[in-house]
C-alpha positions as a Python dict, from the first residue, in 0.01 Angstrom:
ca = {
    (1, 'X'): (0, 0, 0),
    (2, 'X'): (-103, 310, -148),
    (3, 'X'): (-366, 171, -367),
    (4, 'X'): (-592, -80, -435),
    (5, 'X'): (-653, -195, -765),
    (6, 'X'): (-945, -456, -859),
    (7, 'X'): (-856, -650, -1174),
    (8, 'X'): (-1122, -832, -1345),
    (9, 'X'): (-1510, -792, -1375),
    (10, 'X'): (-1538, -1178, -1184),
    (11, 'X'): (-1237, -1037, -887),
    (12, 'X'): (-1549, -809, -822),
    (13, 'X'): (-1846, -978, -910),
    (14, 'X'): (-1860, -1355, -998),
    (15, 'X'): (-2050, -1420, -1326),
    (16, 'X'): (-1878, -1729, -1468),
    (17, 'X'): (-2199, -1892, -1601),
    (18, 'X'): (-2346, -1584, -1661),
    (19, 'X'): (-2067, -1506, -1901),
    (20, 'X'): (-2089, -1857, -2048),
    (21, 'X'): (-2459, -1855, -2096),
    (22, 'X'): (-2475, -1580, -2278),
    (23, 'X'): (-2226, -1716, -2512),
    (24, 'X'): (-2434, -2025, -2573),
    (25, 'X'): (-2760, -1812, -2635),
    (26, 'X'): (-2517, -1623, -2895),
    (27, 'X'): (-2459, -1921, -3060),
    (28, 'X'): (-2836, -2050, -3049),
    (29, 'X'): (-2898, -1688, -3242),
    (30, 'X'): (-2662, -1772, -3513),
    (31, 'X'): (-2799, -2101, -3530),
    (32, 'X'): (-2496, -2269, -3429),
    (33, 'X'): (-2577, -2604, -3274),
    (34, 'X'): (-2234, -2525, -3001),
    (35, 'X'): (-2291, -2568, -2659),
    (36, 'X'): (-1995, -2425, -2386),
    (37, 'X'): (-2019, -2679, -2078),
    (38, 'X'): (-1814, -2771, -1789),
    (39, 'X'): (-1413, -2840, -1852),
    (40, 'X'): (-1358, -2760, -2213),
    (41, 'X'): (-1551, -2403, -2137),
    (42, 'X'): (-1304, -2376, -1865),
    (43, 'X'): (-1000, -2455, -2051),
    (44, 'X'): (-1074, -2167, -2275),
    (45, 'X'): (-1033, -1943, -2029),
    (46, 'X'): (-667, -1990, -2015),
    (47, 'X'): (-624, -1732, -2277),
    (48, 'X'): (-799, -1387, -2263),
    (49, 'X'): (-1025, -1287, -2566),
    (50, 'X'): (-1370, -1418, -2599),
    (51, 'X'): (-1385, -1361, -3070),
    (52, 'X'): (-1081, -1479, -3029),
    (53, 'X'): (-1202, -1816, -2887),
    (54, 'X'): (-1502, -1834, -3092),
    (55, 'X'): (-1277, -1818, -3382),
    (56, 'X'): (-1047, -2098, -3266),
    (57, 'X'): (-1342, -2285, -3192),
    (58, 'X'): (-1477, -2255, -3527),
    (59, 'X'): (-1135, -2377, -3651),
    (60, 'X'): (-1122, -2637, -3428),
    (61, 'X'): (-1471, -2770, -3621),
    (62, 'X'): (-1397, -2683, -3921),
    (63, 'X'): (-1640, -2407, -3972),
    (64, 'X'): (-1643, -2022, -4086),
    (65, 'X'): (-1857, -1799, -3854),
    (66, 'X'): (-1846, -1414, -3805),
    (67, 'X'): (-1660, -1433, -3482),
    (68, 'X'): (-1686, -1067, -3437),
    (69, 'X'): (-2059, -1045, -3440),
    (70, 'X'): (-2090, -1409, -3210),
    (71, 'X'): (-1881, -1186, -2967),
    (72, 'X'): (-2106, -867, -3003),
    (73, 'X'): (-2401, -1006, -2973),
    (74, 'X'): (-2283, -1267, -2669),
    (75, 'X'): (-2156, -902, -2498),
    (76, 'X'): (-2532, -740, -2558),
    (77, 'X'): (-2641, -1046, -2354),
    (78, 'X'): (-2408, -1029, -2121),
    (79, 'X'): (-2492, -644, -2063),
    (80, 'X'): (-2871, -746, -2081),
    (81, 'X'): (-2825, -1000, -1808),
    (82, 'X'): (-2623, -769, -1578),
    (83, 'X'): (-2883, -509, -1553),
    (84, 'X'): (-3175, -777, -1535),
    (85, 'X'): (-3041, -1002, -1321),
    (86, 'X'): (-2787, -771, -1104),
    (87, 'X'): (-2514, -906, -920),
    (88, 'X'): (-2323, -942, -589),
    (89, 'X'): (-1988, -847, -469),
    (90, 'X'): (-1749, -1085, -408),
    (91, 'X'): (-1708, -1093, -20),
    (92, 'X'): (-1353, -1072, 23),
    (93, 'X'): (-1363, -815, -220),
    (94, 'X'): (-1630, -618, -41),
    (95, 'X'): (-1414, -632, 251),
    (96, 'X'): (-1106, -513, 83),
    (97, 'X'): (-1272, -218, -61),
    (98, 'X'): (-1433, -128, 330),
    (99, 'X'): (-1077, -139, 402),
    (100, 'X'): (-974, 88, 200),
    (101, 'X'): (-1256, 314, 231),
    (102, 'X'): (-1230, 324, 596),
    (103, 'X'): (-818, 378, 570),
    (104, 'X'): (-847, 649, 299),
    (105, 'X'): (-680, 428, 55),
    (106, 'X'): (-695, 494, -330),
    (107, 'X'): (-903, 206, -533),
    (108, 'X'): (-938, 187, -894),
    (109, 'X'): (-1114, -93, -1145),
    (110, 'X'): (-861, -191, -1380),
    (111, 'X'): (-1081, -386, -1672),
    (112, 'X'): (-946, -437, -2040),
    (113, 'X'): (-1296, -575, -2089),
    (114, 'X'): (-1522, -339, -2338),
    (115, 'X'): (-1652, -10, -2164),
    (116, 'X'): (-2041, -48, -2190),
    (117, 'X'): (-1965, -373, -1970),
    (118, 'X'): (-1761, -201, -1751),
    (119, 'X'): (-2025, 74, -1688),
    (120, 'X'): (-2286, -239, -1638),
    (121, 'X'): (-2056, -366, -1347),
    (122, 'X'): (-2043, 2, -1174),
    (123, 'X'): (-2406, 43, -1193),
    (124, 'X'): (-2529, -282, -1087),
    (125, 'X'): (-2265, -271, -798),
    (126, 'X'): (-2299, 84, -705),
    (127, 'X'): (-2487, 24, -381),
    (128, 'X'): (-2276, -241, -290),
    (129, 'X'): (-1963, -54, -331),
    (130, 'X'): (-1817, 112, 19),
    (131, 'X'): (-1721, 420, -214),
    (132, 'X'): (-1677, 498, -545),
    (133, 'X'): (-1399, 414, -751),
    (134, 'X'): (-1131, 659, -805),
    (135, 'X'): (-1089, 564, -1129),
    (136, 'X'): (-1202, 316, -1388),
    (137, 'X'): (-1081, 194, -1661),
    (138, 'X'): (-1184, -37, -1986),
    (139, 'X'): (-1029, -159, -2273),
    (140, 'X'): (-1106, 130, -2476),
    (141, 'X'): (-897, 366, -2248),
    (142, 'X'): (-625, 116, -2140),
    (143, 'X'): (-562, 15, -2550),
    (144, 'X'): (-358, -293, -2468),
    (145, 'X'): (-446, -590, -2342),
    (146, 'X'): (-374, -802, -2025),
    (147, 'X'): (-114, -976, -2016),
    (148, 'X'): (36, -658, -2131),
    (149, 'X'): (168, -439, -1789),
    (150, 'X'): (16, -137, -1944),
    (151, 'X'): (-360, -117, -1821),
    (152, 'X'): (-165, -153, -1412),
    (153, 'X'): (50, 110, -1508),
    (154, 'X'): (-169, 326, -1627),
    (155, 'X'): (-413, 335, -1301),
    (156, 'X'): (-111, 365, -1123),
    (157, 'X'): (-31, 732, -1292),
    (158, 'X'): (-307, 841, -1323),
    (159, 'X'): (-362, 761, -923),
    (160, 'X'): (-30, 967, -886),
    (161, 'X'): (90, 639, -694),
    (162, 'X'): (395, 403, -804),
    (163, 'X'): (285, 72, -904),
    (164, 'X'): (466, -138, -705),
    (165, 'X'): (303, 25, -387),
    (166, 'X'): (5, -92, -515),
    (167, 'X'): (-212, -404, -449),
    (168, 'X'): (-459, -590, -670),
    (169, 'X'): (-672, -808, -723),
    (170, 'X'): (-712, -1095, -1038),
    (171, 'X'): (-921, -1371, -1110),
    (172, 'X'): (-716, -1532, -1402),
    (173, 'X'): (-406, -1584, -1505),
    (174, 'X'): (-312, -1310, -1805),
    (175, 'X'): (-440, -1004, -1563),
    (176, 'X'): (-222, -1158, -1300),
    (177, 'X'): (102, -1165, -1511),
    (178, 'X'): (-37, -802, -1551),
    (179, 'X'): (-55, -707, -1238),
    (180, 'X'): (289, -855, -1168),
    (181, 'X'): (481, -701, -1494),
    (182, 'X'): (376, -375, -1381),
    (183, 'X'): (564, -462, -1038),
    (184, 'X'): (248, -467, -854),
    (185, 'X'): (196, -732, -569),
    (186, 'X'): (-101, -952, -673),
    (187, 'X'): (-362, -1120, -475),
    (188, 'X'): (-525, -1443, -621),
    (189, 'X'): (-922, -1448, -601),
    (190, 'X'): (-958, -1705, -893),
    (191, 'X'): (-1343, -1719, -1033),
    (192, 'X'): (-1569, -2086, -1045),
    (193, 'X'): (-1400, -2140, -1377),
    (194, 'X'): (-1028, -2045, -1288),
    (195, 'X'): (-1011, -2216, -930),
    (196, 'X'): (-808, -2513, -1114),
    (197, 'X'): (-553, -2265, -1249),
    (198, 'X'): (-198, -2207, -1119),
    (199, 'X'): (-122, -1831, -1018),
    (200, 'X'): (245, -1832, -989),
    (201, 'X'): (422, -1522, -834),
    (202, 'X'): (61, -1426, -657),
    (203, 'X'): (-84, -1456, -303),
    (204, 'X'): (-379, -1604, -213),
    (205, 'X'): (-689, -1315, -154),
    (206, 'X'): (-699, -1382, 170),
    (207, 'X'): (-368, -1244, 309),
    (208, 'X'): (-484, -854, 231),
    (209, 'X'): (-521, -871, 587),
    (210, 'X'): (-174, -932, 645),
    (211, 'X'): (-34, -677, 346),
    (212, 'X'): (-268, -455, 496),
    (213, 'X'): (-225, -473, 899),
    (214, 'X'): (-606, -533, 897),
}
């Protein structure tokens, strides 16, 4: 493989209830009386787009919010907690990334999610990270969204690499069928809230070792 290509903000750091909690303080703000718990929180997740679900969910009750400013101020949180709280590499993740560092391979974070939570992830990580990325990437540069095969392709060029001598790394479904579409081979590291979710046409994140004779 010529590079290695981390998917998702939770394939590098895990903050599933992070990212839920903040959308329930959101809510509190707006004095919505919604609370996002166990399965049905989960079962959201199975398409991308956070307004998009707090529109759906307003539907789904009958009820007109401003699902664009829920979302904002749910990411503000988000970004707040981040840089309060900090976070932890995923281990097999960490491990990848020594690989590569060690092996001189090329490594890029390739996130559709919005840039200012990108840069949270880089910071709070920075120390934890073997090397820097080569290159990063959020929704603002990328344009389309996961499971489009764009953002893949894009890190790909711009690593001066083909795609499908790439590897990388998702924790949900959509950026996996990204991953894939792009001709990439796709490792599997689902998140607490995607572990019930079939990957189909993906390895499990434990065989790097194999892909990579490690």
């Amino acid at each position: 493989m010529d590079a290695i290509l981390i998917g998702s903000i939770s394939a590098l750091a895990d903050t599933s209830d992070m990212q839920r909690e903040a959308f329930n303080e959101a809510f509190a703000q707006h004095g919505l009386d919604w609370t996002w718990e166990g399965q049905d929180y989960r079962d959201r997740l199975q398409k991308s787009g956070g307004r998009q679900r707090v529109a759906d969910y307003a539907e789904e009750r009958g009820q007109k919010v401003n699902a664009a400013q829920i979302h904002a101020d749910k990411t503000e949180i988000f970004q707040r907690r981040i840089r309060e709280q900090g976070l932890t590499i995923r281990p097999e993740t960490r491990d990848l990334l020594a690989h590569a560092a060690d092996k001189g391979i090329k490594t890029a974070f390739v996130s559709t999610t919005l840039p200012g939570t990108v840069d949270a992830y880089v910071e709070a990580l920075a120390d934890q990270l073997p090397k820097p990325f080569d290159i990063v990437l959020n929704g603002e540069k990328v344009g389309d969204q996961k499971p489009a095969p764009t953002p893949y392709i894009m890190a790909a060029n711009q690593l001066g690499v083909s795609a499908s001598d790439c590897l990388a790394v998702e924790d949900n479904v959509q950026g996996a069928e990204s991953a894939l579409a792009a001709g990439a081979t796709c490792l599997a590291y689902p998140n607490a809230d995607t572990e019930t979710h079939e990957f189909p046409g993906t390895r499990p994140m434990s065989d790097w070792r194999e892909l990579l004779g490690a």
